[in-house]
N, C-alpha and C positions, 0 to 999 in steps of 0.2 A: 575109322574110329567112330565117325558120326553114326555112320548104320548100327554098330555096335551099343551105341547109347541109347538109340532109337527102338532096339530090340527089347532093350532091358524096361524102357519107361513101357512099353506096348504091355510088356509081363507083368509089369506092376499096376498099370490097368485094367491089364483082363482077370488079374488073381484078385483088386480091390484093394493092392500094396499103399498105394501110396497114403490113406488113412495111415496104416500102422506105421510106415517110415514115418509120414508128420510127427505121430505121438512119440515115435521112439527117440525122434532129434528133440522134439519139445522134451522131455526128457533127458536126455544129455543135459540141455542147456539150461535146466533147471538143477540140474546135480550140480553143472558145474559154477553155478551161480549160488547155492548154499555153499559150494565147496569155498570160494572167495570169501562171503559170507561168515564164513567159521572163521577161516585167516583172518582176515581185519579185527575179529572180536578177540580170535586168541591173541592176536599182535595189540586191541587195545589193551585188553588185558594187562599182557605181559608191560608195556608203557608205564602202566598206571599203578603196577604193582614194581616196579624200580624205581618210577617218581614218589610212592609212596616211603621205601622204605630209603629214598636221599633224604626226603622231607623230615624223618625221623631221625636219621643220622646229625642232619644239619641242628634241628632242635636240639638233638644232647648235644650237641655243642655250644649250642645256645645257651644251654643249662647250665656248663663249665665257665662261660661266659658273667652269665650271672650268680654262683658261686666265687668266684674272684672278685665282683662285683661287694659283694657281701663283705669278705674281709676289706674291703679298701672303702664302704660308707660305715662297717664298725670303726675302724680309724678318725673320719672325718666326725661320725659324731662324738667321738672321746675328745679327738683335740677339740672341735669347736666349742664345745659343752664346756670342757675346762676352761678355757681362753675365754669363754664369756663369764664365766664367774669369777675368772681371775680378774677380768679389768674391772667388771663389778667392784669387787674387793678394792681396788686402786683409787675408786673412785670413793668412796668408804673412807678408807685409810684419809684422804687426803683431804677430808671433808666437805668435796666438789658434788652438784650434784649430778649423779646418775642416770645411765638412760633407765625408764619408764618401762618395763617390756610389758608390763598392763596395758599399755597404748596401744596395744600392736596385739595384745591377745596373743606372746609370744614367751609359752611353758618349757622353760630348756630344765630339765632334769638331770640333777650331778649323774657321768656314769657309774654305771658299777664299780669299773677301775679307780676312782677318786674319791678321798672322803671329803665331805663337806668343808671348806675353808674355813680357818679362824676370825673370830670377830677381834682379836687384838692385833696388834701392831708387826707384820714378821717383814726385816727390810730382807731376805731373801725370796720372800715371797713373792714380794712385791719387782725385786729385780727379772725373777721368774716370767710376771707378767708383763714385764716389757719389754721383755724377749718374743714374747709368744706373740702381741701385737705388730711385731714386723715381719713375723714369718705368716701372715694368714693368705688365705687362696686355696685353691681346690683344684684339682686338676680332674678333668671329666674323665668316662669311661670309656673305652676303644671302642665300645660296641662292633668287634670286627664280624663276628659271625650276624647280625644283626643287618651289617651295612651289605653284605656279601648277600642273604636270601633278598634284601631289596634290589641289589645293582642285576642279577641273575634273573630273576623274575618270580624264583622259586618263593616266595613270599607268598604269593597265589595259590600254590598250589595245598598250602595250609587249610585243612576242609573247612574248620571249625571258624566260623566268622569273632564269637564273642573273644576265642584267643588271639586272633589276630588286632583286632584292638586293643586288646588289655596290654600287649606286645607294645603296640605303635605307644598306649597312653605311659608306658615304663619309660623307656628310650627318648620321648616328646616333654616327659618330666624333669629328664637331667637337666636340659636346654635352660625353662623356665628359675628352677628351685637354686641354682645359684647364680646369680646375676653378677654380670659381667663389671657391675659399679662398683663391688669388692674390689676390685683391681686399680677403681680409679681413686676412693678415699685411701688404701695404702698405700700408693703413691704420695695424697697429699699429709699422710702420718708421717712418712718417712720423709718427707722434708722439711716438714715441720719440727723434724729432731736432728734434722741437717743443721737447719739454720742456728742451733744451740750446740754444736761440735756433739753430738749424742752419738752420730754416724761415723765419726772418726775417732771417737775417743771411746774407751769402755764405761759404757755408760752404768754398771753396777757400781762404779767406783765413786760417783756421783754421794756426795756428803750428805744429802737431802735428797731424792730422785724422786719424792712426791712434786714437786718445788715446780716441775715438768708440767702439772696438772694445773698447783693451783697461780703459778704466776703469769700462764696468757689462756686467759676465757676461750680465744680462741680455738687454741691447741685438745681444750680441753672436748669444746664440740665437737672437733674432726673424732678424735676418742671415741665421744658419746655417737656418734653416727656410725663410727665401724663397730662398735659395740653391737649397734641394731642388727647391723650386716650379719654378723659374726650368729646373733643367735635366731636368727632367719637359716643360715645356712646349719645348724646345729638340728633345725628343728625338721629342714627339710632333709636332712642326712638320716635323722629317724621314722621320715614319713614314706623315703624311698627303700629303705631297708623293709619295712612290713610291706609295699608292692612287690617288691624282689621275691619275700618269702611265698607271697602268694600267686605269683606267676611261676614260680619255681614248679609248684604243687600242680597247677593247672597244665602245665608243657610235660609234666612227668604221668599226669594221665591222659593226655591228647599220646603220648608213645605207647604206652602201656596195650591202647586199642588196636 
């Protein structure tokens, strides 16, 4: 076998072979090194183009996300909005005074859905509002699609950096804009109308139910402080509803591309 290999190099020597064998392997191995070359790029390719079109899927879900979102802060700002001109009104009626929401630079706007409250005397109205004062609270938004492209990683892979923030600054606003102290003054509202049988008796039935207001200054405070609460969260339920609209538009042209 060796003589035989020996024969063949001899040949390739004396015809000048071995140049054109070099070039023809250098050749091979450069065919077959673009051949790879192309693989890896059609395989990044293809990668980049199913990571693309998850990243898109996952945003219109995002979208559904906040579309649901939308009907449940129109909600929060009808009741809160009501329920702060309602105790308003309470406070009125009873001739206590009022929170200030000029202090605070805090513009609540009747909605759509409500007309404007009477300036005269209505004891249903008034029993209305002291209803509405022990149901307040807000319950936050699932952000499931939200929490999923952050737990996944796929949040990254979103090109667009300004939408990625404007994302983080939507979802990082719910946290802030209703504050978890709402939970703690109605707490001290509703036992403050403990301690007056309010909680165990029907309290519309009440002869006088302004009487709640003006006979402990007290009571009347905690009031006036969830008041504040109440149109703080009114304010921030209309200031998150127009980011909602406007990320809505933004994720619906980041798909569109």
């Amino acid at each position: 076998m060796i003589p035989f290999f020996r024969k063949i190099r001899k040949k390739m020597a004396d015809d000048n072979k071995p140049l054109k064998y070099f070039r023809y392997a250098i050749g091979e191995i450069v065919l077959v090194v673009i051949g790879i070359l192309i693989a890896l790029q059609i395989n990044n390719w293809n990668e980049k183009r199913v990571r693309t079109e998850e990243t898109k899927l996952r945003l219109s879900n995002l979208v559904n996300d906040l579309e649901e979102d939308q009907k449940h802060l129109n909600y929060l700002q009808d009741h809160f909005g009501f329920t702060f001109h309602a105790l308003q009104y309470l406070f009125e009626m009873a001739n206590v005074d009022p929170y200030h929401p000029n202090l605070d630079d805090i513009v609540v706007p009747y909605h759509k859905n409500h007309q404007a409250l009477p300036n005269t005397y209505d004891k249903e109205l008034i029993q209305v509002a002291f209803k509405l004062s022990q149901q307040v609270g807000a319950q936050l938004n699932g952000a499931n699609t939200y929490n999923e492209l952050k737990s996944t990683g796929q949040f990254s892979y979103i090109p667009n950096d300004d939408l990625k923030d404007q994302i983080n600054g939507y979802y990082g606003a719910w946290e802030w804009s209703f504050d978890p102290i709402m939970n703690d003054l109605k707490k001290r509202w509703l036992y403050s109308l403990d301690k007056i049988g309010i909680m165990e008796s029907n309290p519309f039935a009440m002869e006088n139910p302004l009487s709640v207001l003006t006979n402990d200054p007290e009571r009347a405070a905690i009031l006036r402080r969830l008041t504040r609460e109440i149109g703080f969260y009114a304010m921030s339920a209309k200031s998150l509803l127009e980011a909602n609209t406007n990320l809505i538009k933004s994720i619906k042209a980041e798909i569109a591309q």
